[in-house]
C-alpha positions as CSV (number, residue, x, y, z in Angstrom):
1,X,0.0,0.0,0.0
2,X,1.3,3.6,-1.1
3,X,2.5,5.6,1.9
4,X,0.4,8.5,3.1
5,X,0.5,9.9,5.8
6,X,3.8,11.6,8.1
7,X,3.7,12.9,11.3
8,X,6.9,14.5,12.2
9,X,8.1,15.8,15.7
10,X,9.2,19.1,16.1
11,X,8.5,22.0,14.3
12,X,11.6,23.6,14.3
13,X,13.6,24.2,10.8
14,X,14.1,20.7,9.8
15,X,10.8,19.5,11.2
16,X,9.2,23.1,8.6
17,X,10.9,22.5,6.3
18,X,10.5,18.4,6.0
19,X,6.6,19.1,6.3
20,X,6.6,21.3,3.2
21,X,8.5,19.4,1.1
22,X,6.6,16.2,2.3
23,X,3.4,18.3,1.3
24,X,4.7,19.0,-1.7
25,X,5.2,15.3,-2.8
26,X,1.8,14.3,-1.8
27,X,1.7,13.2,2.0
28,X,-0.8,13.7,4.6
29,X,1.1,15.9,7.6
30,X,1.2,16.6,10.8
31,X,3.9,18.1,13.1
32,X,3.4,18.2,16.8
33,X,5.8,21.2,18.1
34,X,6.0,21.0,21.7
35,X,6.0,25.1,22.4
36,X,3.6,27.4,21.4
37,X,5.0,28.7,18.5
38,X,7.2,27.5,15.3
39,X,11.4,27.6,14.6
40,X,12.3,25.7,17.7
41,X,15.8,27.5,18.6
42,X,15.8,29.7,15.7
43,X,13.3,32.4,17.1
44,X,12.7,35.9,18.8
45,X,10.8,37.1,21.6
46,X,9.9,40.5,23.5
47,X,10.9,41.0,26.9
48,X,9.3,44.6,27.8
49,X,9.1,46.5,24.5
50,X,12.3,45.5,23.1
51,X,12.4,42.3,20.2
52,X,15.4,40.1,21.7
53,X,16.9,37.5,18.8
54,X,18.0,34.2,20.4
55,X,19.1,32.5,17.0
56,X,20.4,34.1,13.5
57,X,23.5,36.2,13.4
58,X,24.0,35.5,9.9
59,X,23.1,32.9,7.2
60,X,25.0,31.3,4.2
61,X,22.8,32.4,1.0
62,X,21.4,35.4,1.1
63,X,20.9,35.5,-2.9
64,X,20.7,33.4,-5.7
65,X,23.6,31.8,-7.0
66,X,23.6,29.1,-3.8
67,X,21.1,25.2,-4.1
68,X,20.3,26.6,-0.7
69,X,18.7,30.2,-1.7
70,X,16.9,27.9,-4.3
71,X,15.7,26.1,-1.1
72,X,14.3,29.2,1.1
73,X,12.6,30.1,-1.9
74,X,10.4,26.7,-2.2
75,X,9.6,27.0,1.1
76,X,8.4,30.9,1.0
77,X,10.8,32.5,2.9
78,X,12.4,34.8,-0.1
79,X,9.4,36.7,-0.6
80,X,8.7,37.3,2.6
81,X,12.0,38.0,4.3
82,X,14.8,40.6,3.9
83,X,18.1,39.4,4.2
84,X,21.0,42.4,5.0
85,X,24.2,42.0,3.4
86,X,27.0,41.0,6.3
87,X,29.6,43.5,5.7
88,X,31.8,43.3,9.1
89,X,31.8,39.1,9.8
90,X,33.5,40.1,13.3
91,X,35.0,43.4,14.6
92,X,38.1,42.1,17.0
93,X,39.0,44.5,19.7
94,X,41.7,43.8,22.2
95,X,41.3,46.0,25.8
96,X,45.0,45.7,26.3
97,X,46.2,46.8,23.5
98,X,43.9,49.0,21.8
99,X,44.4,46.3,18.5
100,X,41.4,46.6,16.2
101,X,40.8,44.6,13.2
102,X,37.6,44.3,11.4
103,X,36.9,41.1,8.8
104,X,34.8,42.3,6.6
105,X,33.7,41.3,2.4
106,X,36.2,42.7,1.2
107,X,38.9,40.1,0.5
108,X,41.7,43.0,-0.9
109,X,41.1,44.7,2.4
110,X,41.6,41.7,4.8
111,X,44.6,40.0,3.2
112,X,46.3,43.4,3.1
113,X,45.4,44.6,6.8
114,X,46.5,40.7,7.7
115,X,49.8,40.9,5.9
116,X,50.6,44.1,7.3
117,X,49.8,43.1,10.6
118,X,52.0,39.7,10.3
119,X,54.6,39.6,7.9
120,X,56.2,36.8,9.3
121,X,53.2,35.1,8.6
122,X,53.1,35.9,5.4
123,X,52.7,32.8,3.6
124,X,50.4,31.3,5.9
125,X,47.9,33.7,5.4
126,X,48.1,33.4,1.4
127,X,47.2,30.0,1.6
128,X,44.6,30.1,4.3
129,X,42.9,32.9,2.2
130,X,43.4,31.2,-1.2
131,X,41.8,28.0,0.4
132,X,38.4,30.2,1.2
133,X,38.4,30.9,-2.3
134,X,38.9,27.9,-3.7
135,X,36.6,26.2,-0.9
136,X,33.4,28.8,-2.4
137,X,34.4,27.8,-5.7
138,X,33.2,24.7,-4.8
139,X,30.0,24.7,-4.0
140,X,26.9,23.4,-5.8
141,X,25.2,26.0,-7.8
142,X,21.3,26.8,-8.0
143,X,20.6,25.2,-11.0
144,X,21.1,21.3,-12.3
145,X,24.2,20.9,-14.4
146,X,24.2,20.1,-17.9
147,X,23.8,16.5,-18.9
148,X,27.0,16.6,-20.9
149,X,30.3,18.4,-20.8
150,X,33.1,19.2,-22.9
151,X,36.7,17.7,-22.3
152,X,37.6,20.8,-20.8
153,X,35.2,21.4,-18.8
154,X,35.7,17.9,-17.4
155,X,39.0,18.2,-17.1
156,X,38.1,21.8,-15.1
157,X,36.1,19.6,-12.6
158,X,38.5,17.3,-12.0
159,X,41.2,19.5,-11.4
160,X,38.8,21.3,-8.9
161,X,38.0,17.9,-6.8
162,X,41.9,17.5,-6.7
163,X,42.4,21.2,-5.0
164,X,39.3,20.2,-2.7
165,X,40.9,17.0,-1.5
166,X,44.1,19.1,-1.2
167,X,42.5,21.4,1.1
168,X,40.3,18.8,2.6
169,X,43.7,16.7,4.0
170,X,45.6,19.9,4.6
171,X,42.6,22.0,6.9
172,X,40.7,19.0,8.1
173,X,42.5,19.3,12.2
174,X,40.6,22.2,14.5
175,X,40.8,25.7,14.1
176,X,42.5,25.9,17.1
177,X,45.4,23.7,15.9
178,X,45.6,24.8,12.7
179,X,46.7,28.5,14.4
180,X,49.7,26.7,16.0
181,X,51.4,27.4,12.6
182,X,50.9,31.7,13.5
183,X,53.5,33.1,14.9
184,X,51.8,37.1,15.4
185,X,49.7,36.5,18.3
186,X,47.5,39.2,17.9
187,X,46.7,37.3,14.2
188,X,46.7,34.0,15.9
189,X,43.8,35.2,17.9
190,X,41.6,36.6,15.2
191,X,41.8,33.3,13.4
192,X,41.1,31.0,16.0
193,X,38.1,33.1,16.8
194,X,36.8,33.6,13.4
195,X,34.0,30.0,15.1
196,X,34.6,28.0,17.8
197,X,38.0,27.2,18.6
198,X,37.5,22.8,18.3
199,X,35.6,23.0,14.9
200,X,37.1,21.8,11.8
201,X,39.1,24.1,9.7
202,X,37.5,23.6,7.1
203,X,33.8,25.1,8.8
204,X,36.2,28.7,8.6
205,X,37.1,28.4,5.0
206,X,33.8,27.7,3.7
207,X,32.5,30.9,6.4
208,X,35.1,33.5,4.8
209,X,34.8,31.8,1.4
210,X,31.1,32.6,1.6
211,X,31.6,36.5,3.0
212,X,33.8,37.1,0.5
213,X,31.6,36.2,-2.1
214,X,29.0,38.4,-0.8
215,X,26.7,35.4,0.3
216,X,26.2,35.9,4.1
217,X,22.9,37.2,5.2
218,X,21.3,38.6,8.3
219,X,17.4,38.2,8.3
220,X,15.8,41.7,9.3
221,X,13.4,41.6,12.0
222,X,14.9,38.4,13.8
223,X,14.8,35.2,13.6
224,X,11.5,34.1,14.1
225,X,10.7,35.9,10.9
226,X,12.6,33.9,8.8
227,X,10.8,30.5,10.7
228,X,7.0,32.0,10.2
229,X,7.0,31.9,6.2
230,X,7.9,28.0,6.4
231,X,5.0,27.5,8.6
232,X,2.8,29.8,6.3
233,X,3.8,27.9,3.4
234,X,3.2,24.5,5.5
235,X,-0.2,25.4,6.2
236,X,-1.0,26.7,2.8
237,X,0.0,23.2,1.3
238,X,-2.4,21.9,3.7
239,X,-0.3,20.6,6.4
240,X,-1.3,20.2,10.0
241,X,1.2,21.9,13.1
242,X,-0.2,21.4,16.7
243,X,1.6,23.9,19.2
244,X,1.6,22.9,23.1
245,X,2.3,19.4,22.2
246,X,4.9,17.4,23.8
247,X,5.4,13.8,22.0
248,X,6.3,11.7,25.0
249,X,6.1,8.2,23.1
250,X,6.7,7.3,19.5
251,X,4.5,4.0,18.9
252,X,5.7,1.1,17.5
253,X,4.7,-2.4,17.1
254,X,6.9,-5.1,15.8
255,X,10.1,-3.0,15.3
256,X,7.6,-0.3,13.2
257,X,6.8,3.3,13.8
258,X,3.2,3.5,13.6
259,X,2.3,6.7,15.7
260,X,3.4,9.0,18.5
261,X,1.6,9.4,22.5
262,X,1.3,13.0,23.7
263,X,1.8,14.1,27.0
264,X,-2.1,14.2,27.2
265,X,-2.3,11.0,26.4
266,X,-3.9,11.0,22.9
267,X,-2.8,8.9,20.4
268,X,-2.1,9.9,17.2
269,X,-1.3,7.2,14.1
270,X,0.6,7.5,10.7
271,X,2.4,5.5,8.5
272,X,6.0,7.2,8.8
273,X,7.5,9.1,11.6
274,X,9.9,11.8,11.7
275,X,11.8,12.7,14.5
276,X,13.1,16.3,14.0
277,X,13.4,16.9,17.6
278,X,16.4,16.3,20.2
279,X,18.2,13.0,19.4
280,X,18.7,12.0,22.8
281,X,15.0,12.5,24.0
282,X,14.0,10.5,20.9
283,X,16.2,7.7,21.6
284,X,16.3,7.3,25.8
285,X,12.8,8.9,26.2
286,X,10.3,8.2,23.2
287,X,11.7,5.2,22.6
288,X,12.5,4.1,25.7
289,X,15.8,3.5,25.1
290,X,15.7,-0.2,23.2
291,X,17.2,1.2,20.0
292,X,20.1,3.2,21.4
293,X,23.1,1.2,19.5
294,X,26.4,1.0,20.2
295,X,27.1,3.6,17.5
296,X,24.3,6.3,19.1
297,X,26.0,5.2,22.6
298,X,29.4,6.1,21.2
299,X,28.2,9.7,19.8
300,X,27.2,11.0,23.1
301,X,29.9,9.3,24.6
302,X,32.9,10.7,22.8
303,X,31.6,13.4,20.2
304,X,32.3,16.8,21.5
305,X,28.6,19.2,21.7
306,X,28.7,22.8,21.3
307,X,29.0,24.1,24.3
308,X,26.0,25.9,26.1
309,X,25.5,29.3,25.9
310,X,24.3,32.1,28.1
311,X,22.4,35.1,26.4
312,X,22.5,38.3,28.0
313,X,20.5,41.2,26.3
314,X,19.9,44.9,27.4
315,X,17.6,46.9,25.7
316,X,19.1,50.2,25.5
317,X,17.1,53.6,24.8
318,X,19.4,56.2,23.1
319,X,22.9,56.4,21.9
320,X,25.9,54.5,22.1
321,X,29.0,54.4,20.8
322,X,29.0,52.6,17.1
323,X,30.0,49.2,16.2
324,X,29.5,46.6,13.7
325,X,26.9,44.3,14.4
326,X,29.3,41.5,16.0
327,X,32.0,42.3,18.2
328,X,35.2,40.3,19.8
329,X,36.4,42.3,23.2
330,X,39.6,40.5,24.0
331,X,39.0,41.7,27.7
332,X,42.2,43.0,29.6
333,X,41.2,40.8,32.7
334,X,39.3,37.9,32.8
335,X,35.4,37.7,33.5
336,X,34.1,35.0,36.2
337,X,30.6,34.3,35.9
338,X,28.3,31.4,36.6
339,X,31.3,29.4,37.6
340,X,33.3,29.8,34.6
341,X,36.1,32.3,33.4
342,X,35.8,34.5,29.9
343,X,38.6,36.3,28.6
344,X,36.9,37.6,25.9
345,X,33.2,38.7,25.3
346,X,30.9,38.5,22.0
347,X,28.7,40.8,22.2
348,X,25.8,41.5,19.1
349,X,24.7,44.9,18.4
350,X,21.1,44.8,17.0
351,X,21.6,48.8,16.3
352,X,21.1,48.2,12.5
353,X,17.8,46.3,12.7
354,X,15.1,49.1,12.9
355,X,12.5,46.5,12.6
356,X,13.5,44.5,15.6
357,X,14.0,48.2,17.9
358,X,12.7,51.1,15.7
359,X,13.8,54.7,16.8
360,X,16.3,55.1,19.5
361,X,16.0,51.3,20.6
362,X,18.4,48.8,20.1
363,X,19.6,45.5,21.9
364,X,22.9,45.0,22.9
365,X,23.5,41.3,23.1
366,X,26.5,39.6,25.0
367,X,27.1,35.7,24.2
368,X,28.9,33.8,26.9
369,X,30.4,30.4,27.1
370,X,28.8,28.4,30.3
371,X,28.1,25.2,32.2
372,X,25.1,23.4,31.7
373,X,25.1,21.3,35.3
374,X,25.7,24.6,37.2
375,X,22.5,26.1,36.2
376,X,20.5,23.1,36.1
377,X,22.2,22.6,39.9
378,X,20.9,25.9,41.2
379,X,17.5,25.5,39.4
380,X,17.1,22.2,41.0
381,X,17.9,23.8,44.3
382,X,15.3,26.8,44.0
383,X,13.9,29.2,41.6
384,X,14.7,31.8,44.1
385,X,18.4,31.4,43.5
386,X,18.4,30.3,40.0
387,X,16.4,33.5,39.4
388,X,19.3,35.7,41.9
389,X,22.1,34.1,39.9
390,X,20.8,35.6,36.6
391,X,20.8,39.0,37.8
392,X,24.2,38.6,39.3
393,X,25.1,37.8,35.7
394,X,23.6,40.4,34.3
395,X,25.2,43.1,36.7
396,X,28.7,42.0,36.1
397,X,28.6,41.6,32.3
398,X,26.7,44.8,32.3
399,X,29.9,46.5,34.2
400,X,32.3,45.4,31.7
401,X,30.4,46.8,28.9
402,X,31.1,50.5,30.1
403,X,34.3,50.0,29.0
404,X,33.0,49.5,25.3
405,X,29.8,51.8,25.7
406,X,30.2,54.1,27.9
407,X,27.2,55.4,29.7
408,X,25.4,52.2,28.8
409,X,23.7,50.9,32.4
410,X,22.3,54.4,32.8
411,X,20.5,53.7,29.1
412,X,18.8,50.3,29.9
413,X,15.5,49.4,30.1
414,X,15.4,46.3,29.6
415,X,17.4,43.1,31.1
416,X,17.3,39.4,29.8
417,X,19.0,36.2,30.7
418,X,18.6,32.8,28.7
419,X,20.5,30.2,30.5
420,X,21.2,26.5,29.2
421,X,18.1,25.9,31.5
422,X,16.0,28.2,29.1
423,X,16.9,26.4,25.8
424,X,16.3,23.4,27.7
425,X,12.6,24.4,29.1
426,X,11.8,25.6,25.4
427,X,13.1,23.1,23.3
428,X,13.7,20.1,25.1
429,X,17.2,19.7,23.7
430,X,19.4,17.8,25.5
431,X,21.9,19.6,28.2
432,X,20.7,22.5,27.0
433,X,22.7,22.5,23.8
434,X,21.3,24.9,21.0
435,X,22.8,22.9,18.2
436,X,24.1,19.5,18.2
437,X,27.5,18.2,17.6
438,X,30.6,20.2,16.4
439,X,31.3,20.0,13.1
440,X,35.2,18.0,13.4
441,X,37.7,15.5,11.2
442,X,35.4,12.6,13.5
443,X,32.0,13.8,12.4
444,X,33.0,14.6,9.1
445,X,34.5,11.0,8.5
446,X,31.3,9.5,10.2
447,X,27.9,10.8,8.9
448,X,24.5,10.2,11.7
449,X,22.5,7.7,10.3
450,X,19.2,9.1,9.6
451,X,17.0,6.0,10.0
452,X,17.8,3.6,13.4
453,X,18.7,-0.4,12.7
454,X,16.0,-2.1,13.7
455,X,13.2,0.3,13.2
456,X,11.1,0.4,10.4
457,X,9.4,3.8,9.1
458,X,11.3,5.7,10.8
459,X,13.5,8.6,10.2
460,X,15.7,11.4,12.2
461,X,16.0,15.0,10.7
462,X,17.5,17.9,12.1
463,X,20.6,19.5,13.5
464,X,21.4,15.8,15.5
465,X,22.2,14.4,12.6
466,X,24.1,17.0,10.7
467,X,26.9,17.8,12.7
468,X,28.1,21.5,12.5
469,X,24.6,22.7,12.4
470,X,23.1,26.0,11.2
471,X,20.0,27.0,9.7
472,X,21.0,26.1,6.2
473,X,21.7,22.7,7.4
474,X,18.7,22.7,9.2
475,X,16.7,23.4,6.1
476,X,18.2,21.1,3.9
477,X,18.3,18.5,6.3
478,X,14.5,18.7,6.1
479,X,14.3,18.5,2.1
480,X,16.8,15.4,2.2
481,X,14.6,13.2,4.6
482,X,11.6,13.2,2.3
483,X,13.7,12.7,-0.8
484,X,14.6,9.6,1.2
485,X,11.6,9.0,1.8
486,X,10.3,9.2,-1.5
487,X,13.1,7.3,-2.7
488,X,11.7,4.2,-0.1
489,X,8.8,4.7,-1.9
490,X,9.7,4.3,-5.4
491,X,7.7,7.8,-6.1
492,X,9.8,11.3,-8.1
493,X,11.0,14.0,-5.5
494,X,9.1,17.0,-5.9
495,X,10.0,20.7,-5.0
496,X,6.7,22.5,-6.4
497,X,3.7,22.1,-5.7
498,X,1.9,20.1,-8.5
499,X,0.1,16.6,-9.3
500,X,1.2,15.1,-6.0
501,X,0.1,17.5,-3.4
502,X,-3.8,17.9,-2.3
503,X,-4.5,20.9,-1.6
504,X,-7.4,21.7,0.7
């Protein structure tokens, strides 16, 4: 019998974006999102009268040129979202020094200001820049490729897999030992903060190969407005989304997926089920734990997790001194908060976005590093203190700023804390993490599965199972489980809506 229906878990990106696309290609859907509204971790919300972004700093494919813009646009977000060039990636500042150097698009500009900065580094620099290049060069254009190609231009493609795999061997270790080879400190620095530190490499190249081809976006008006077209398209396709609905079990008789139990305790059935929600919850909790392999076990075992994050925002009414949107204060003494030490502090000025704040409003956004078992200790212990330990944060992170924006704590209105405990409340994710794994030579080398041994019709989507993360990844991971899943099903993959979908 021809498969139907779909009910998918989570209606974050993946768990959207998988609905459309399965919507598209003719199945019944439904998505239960356990909070009250769509985009999981990628949203917004107001605290007072100021728009606070938990979620999108920037985004690879802001226009076309990129298979991925080619994906927002079949799910509806082009149209209805405006993506802002990224013209500073980060602006590094060092408090001891006074050293300033700004990464921005312009890849004269940054290989100059980086040779002049260390010239003993020279040749280091040429070829990590020259790699970004080469790295963009690389990636699959919007539209199909021709059936046939010349000799040269097979030749041409050829020679291009041979630079990749060159690059590939060459940047493959962590960012952080790939800046061993830097001998200017100050240059050392920027590089190994241009991501995280114990990500690959390679994640870097790709980034700076992207800004410097002009492809980085930042969605106006926060995140949550690039998750809402998704669901408006979802809905328009005739898919189903229940909000306030946690899946507690996912049914299965005889080794098959036949439904999911809500926390309610309705019953809901389907032929397939997609889990787009928190791997560990699906495998120890809605599954009760009888399909966690020794592969899954090794994962949470020995694969590093980004580490959780603490989001401090201000909303500020007037003035402050200008910066780029993202910041790196290499601070002249170290930070203790929340049981953990910060020598440096990203902080996100929202002062372009006059959608998110309009007038003299803006959000000043600090991003800090933190331990997942110290909050969830003193939130276990009471809400009193849990609640007390935030505003100590606050305070202190607040105090540093006045060295960057002076005047600032006289100019707040506003003050809000997300703690791994927050993420943790709103999306269920384990430890709190807002993505998954990091993106490293293991993770590379050793794709997630995206169906369990064992279990029939059933499939995993989402930023679990594509290490490194992001909402492009996100997105995509979403299209790629139903072309699976058409593929099962012996049936053409779709990405307009035509003879397969029903509309209502």
């Amino acid at each position: 019998m021809e498969r139907k229906s779909i009910i998918i878990i989570g209606g974050g990106l993946a768990g959207l974006s998988a609905g459309v696309y399965a919507r598209m290609n003719g199945y019944d859907v439904h998505i239960f999102e356990h909070a009250a509204i769509p985009g999981g971790v990628c949203t917004s919300w107001k605290t007072g009268s100021y728009m606070i972004d938990g979620c999108i700093h920037w985004l690879v494919g802001r226009k076309p040129g990129l298979s991925v813009y080619q994906a927002y646009k079949e799910l509806g977000i082009v149209d209805a979202t405006r993506f802002l060039p990224v013209k500073t990636y980060i602006n590094f500042i060092d408090e001891k020094t006074g050293g300033r150097f700004e990464l921005t698009s312009d890849y004269e500009t940054v290989r100059r200001r980086l040779m002049e900065l260390a010239p003993e580094d020279r040749d280091t620099i040429e070829e990590f820049l020259h790699a970004s290049l080469v790295m963009s060069e690389l990636q699959v254009p919007t539209g199909s490729a021709p059936k046939t190609k010349g000799m040269i231009k097979q030749l041409m493609d050829l020679w291009q897999k041979g630079k990749m795999l060159k690059y590939f061997l060459q940047y493959h270790a962590s960012l952080k030992d790939f800046t061993r080879r830097i001998k200017n400190p100050w240059v050392r620095n920027i590089i190994m903060n241009l991501f995280l530190p114990d990500m690959t490499t390679l994640f870097s190249l790709v980034m700076l190969g992207y800004l410097f081809q002009d492809q980085l976006g930042m969605v106006e008006g926060g995140s949550l407005r690039f998750a809402l077209p998704i669901e408006k398209r979802f809905k328009k396709l005739g898919g189903k989304i229940t909000y306030n609905a946690t899946v507690e079990k996912i049914l299965v008789n005889r080794d098959t997926a036949e439904g999911v139990r809500l926390a309610d305790g309705s019953e809901h059935r389907a032929d397939i089920v997609i889990s787009a929600a928190d791997l560990h919850a699906t495998l120890e909790d809605m599954l009760d734990g009888r399909y966690m392999n020794k592969r899954f076990e090794q994962m949470f075992h020995t694969w590093q997790m980004f580490t959780p994050l603490m989001l401090v925002s201000f909303g500020v009414k007037g003035e402050l001194k200008p910066y780029p949107p993202v910041n790196v204060f290499f601070l002249k003494e170290p930070l203790t908060i929340a049981g953990s030490t910060a020598d440096r502090l990203l902080v996100r000025d929202y002062t372009y976005d006059k959608v998110m704040n309009p007038g003299d409003k803006t959000v000043i956004q600090v991003e800090v590093e933190t331990e997942y078992d110290y909050w969830m200790d003193l939130r276990n212990k009471s809400e009193e203190a849990y609640t007390r330990e935030k505003d100590v944060v606050a305070h202190r992170v607040l105090d540093r700023l006045e060295a960057f924006y002076p005047g600032i704590t006289a100019k707040v209105e506003v003050t809000d804390v997300a703690t791994p405990y927050t993420f943790l409340r709103y999306t269920r994710n384990y430890r709190g993490a807002f993505e998954g794994w990091l993106m490293t030579g293991e993770t590379i080398k050793h794709p997630v599965p995206k169906t369990i041994e064992g279990l029939k019709n059933f499939y995993l989507a989402g930023q679990w199972v594509e290490p490194g993360g992001g909402v492009p990844t996100a997105v995509a991971s979403g299209r790629r489980i139903i072309k699976k899943i058409c593929s099962d099903d012996k049936k053409e993959f779709v990405t307009t809506p035509g003879q397969h979908a029903h509309h209502p």
